[in-house]
C-alpha positions, 0 to 999 in steps of 0.5 A: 500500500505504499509508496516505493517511488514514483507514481503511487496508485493508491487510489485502488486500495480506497476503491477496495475500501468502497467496494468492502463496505457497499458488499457489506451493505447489500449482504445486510439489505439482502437477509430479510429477502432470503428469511422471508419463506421464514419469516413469513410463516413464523409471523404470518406475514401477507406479500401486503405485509412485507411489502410494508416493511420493504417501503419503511426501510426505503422511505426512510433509507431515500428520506435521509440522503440529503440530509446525510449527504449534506452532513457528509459534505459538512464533515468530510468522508472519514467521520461521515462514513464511519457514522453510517456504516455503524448506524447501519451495522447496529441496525442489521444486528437489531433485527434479531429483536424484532418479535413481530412485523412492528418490530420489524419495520423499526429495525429496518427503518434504522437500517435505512437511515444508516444505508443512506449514508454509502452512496453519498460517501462513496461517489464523493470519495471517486470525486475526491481521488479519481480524474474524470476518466477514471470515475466510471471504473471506480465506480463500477468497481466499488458498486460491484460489491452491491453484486457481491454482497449479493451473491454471498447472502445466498451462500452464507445466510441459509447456512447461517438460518439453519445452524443457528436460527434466523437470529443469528444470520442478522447478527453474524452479518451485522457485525462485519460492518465494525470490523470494515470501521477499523480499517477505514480509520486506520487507512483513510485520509483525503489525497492531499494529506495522505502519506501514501500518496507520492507527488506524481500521483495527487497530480495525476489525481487533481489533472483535470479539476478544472473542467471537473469542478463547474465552481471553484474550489474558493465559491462556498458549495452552499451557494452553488444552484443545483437545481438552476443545472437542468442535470439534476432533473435527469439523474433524479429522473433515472434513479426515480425509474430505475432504482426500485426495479433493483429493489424489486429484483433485490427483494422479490427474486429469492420469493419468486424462485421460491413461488414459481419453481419451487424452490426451497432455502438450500435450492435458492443458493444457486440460481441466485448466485449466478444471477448475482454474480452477472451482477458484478460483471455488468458493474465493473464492465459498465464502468470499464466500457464508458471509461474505455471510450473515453479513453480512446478519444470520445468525450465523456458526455457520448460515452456516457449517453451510447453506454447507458442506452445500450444497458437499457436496451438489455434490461428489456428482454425481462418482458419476455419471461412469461414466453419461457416454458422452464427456469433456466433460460428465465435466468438468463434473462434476469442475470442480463437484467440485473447485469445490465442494472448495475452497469447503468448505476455505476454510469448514472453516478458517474453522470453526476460527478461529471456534471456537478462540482465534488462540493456538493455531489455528496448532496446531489446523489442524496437528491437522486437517492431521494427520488428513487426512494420515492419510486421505491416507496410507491413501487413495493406497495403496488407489488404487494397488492398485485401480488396478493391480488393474484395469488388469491385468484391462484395466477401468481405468475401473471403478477410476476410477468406484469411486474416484468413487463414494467420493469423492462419499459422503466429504463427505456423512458429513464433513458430518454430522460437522462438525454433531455436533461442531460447529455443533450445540453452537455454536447452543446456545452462541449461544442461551444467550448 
């Protein structure tokens, strides 16, 4: 990790940090949707009833980002990540309390409040040790340990449930988060300060500041006009359609598998690991596919705009799910989906630090985390009600291909919103500069 001579790289071991702690957070968001054939037995929950506790945990997990972005840009990484991370990891733990739906909803509601907070930090940090042609590779990278916390909830929480009960899952996971703490305090400081940064590397870091950062570092971000950037109406716009598609795909697959094919919690592990795991292939070659276009000599902005549109265009192919007469070639198609998701996300974040001054981009990816909340608040409770609308007319799959079909349309129209907002007025920007 450090320094021999020359150009550190330094930068890659704060990206593993990132990409430790958002493993951590999907693998505690992940428990409850694994537990949930439990769960729902030993508190006779209704799809109504999980529903709910998915809403609470995303209203208050969208309801606190700006207010945890603003804290983060206050304070700086260091401590703003800290804070999260242990409000979270505590939260996760706290579900093993939980004797009813209410107690529930409050050990989730804790959880999201403490979630809110990875985000924010994470794409600042990018901002604060990447140039703009490395971002997106970043992100990828860091955002792929959604995937993987993902991929490894299948293999460990079942175990976990059956050994020591459904209790024990939420504290084993719960705890890693203070070990991760540790290793951020020991390790963590801003480029600038940091010892294990050679000189040639901060230069490198800080080569492209000024197209980077719209203001001056001496203009108080307090003053910057966010929403005057009609940028923030397309980022807010894309995570409103197309982050609770993730959620619904992060929440209702394992009890889709489970509802549809028939499989138990020791069969689950599979399927989902392989859809997961494409997961983390589409992050990190999401981000490897916009970045290696810039570096071949496109601009940022047509890289950005020709990537996102080609994910979109993959995601589409859920609304062919009900044609499929058997499970595998269904996960095919959801392991491109999802795949395809996460290349979006690491793009849609990087489309924010490229349009906004690192000041306040911890508060403009709370402003967009807010808004895809709220699709996340209004969209698991429609999936409960469809959901139980069609298992008590015995057609449950008819709701699942209904869902399908919406999440497939969601992403061309965020799409398209992302290019009036966005890319549109950039490529004008860069042809009169």
């Amino acid at each position: 990790m450090g320094q021999t001579g020359g150009k550190s790289s330094y930068r890659w071991f704060i990206v593993a940090l990132l990409f430790f702690a958002t493993t951590i957070n999907y693998l505690d968001r992940q428990v409850i949707s694994l537990l949930k054939p439990i769960l729902e037995k030993e508190f006779s929950w209704t799809e109504s009833d999980y529903a709910n506790i998915v809403t609470v945990f995303t209203f208050f997990y969208g309801g606190s980002t700006l207010f945890v972005g603003y804290l983060i840009d206050k304070i700086g990484t260091k401590i703003g990540y800290i804070g999260a991370i242990f409000v979270w990891s505590l939260a996760a733990m706290g579900h093993a309390l939980a004797g009813g739906t209410f107690g529930f909803m409050v050990a989730r509601a804790l959880l999201g409040f403490g979630e809110a907070g990875n985000f924010p930090a994470s794409i600042k940090t990018v901002a604060e040790w990447f140039p703009k042609k490395e971002r997106a590779l970043a992100v990828g990278i860091f955002n792929s340990g959604a995937n993987i916390g993902a991929v490894a909830a299948p293999a460990v929480v079942p175990w976990l449930a059956l050994i020591g009960g459904w209790q024990m899952a939420f504290i084993v996971t719960g705890a890693l988060g203070f070990i991760w703490i540790i290793v951020w305090w020991l390790y963590y400081e801003v480029p600038a300060r940091h010892r294990r940064v050679s000189p040639s590397e901060l230069a490198y870091i800080t080569s492209d500041a000024a197209s980077t950062d719209i203001i001056g570092e001496e203009q108080p971000a307090t003053r910057y006009p966010i929403f005057a950037n009609k940028a923030i109406w397309g980022f807010m716009g894309g995570k409103l359609l197309t982050d609770p598609i993730w959620w619904f795909f992060l929440f209702w697959l394992p009890s889709y598998l489970a509802n549809i094919y028939n499989l138990d919690l020791k069969k689950l592990g599979a399927p989902l690991m392989i859809i997961y795991l494409a997961a983390t292939i589409g992050s990190v070659g999401g981000g490897w596919l916009s970045s290696r276009l810039i570096h071949i000599g496109w601009n940022p902005t047509r890289a950005r705009q020709m990537a996102m549109a080609l994910f979109a265009l993959c995601v589409t192919p859920v609304m062919l799910i009900s044609q499929m007469g058997s499970m595998w070639p269904v996960i095919a198609i959801l392991s491109l989906a999802v795949a395809a998701h996460q290349a979006w996300s690491a793009n849609i974040f990087t489309v924010a630090a490229d349009q906004f001054p690192k000041q306040v981009l911890s508060r403009v990816v709370g402003l967009g985390t807010m808004a895809g909340t709220l699709g996340g608040v209004v969209f698991p409770i429609a999936v409960g009600r469809i959901l139980d609308h069609y298992k008590a007319l015995n057609q449950l799959s008819e709701g699942y291909y209904i869902l399908f079909y919406v999440a497939g349309l969601a992403y061309l129209v965020a799409w398209g919103l992302l290019y009036a907002f966005v890319f549109r007025h950039a490529a004008k920007r860069n042809e009169s500069s």
